[in-house]
C-alpha positions in Angstrom: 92.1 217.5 165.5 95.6 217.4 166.5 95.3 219.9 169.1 92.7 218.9 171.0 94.4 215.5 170.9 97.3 217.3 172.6 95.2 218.7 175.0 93.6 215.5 176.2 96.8 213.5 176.3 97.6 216.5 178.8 95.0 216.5 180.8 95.7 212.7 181.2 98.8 213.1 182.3 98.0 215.7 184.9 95.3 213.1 186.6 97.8 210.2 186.1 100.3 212.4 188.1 97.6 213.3 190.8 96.6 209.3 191.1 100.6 208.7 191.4 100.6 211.5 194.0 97.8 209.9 196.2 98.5 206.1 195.4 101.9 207.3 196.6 101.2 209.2 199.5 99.4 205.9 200.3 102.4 203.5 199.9 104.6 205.9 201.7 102.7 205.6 205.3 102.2 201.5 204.6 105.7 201.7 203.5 106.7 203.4 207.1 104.4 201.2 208.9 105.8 198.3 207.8 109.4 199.0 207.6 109.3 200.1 211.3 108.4 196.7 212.1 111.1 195.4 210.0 113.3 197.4 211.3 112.8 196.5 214.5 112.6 192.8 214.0 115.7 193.4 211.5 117.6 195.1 214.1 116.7 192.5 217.0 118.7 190.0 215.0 121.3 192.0 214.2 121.6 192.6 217.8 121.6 188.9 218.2 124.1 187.9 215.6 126.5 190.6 216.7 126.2 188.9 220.6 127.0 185.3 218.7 129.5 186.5 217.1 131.6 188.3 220.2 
């Protein structure tokens, strides 16, 4: 009983990993996607503040 318990909770967490892996994998490229569009926007007002300031 107790070992095939263990072995199921295992097998869960090896499939909860691989979901993390994709959902990740995922995230990452919308996560680049939109940061590069932040970061350009982000740096064009830098850009800007820095001019007010000088």
């Amino acid at each position: 009983m107790k070992k095939k318990d263990r072995k199921t909770k295992k097998q869960g967490k090896v499939h909860e990993k691989k979901l993390v892996k994709e959902l990740s994998q995922e995230w990452d490229s919308n996560l680049v996607k939109e940061s590069r569009q932040n970061w350009t926007s982000y740096s064009e007002s830098k850009q800007a503040e820095i001019m007010q300031e000088s």
